[in-house]
N, C-alpha and C positions, 0 to 999 in steps of 0.2 A: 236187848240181848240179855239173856237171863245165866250163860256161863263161859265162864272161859275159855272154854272149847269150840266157841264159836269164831271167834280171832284168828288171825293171823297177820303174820308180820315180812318184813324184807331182811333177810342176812346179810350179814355184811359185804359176802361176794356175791347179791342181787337176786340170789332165787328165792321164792316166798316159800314162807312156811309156815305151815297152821301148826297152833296150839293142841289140836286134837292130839297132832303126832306123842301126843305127851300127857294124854291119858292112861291114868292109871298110876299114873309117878308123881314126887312131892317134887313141887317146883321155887325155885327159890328166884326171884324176878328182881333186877336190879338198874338202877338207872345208872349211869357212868359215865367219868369224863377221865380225859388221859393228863388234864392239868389242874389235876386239884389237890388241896391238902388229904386228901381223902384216897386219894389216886393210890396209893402202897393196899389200899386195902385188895385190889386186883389176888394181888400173893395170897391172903389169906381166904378169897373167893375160890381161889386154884386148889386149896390145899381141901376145903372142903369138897367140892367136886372130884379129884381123886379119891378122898375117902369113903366118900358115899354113892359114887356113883354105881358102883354094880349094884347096892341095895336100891336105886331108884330114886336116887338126886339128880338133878338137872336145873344146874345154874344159868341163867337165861340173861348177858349184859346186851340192855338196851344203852349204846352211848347218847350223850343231851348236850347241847351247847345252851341251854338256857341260865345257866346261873356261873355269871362272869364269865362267859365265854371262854369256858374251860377246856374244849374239847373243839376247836376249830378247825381239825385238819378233815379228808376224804375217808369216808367210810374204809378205802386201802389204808392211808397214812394211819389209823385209829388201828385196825386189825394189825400191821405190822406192827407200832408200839406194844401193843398190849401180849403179844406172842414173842417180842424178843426182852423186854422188861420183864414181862410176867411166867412166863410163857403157861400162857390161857391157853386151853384148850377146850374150857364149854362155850357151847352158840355163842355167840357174839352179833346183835340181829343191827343193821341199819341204822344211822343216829336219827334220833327223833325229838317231838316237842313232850316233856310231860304234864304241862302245865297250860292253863290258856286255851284258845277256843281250836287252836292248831294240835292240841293233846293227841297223840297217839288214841286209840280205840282202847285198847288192851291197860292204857293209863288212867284212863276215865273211867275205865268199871272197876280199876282197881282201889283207889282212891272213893270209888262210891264204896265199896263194900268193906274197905279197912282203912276208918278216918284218921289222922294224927293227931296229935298234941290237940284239946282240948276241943275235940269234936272237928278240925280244920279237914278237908280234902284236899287243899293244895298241897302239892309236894315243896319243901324248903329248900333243899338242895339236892346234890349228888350223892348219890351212895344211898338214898333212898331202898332197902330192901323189903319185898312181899313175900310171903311165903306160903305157897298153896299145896293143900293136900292133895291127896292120890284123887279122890273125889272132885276136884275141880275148886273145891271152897276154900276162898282167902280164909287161910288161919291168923295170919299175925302181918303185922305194917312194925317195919324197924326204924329208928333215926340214923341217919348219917354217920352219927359218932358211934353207933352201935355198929362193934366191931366182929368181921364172920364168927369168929371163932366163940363168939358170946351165944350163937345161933345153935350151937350142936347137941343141947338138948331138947330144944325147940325140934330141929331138923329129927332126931332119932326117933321122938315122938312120933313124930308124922309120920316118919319112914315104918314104924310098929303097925301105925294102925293100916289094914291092909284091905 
């Protein structure tokens, strides 16, 4: 598969949805767990999705139970936390593997096309964020400790080029 618009994924209340729907808009993809040190960064995911979103942001959390079993409750129990903690309100898609031969589809092209830390494609942990132009193309892979709010001239960027 040669883009992103090829994908699609499960939401969190079960009905699928393709990436295409999200052609045309900078997309910022995040892997997520509800019990990690990392877990507050939700809030500042939230803040930048209401600010950008009528220019054409859309924050996309994929929750993951793979790194310490951070995120072990039901696709409900995860949606409920992260809407009464957070209260998220971009997609929130189905918990998945990012990592590994079980990798989501949408994890595996992403990680091919935006490597980390010193050439790697595995993803390290949670809060892993991508961030994809209006065009479909991974522009940038973030670390975990890279926090939204460090993102928003990154994001504005993207969001300009039209």
């Amino acid at each position: 598969m040669s883009n992103i618009y090829q994908f699609e994924a499960e939401l969190l209340e079960g009905e699928t949805k393709a990436l295409a729907d999200y052609k045309g808009k900078v997309m910022l993809i995040v892997n997520t767990a509800s019990k990690c040190g990392f877990t507050p960064q939700f809030a500042g995911l939230e803040k930048l999705y209401e600010k950008y979103k009528s220019q054409g942001l859309e924050v996309l959390g994929f929750p993951c139970n793979q790194f310490g079993g951070q995120d072990p409750g039901t696709n409900k129990e995860i949606g409920t936390f992260c809407q009464r903690n957070y209260g998220v309100s971009f997609p929130m898609f189905a918990k998945v593997d990012v990592k590994g031969p079980e990798a989501h589809v949408i994890f595996r092209y992403l990680t091919r096309e935006a490597k980390g830390l010193l050439g790697s494609r595995n993803i390290k942990w949670n809060f892993t964020k991508f961030l994809v132009g209006r065009n479909g193309e991974v522009l940038e892979r973030y670390a975990p400790t890279t926090k939204p709010e460090a993102l928003e001239a990154d994001i504005e960027k993207a969001l300009a080029q039209k």
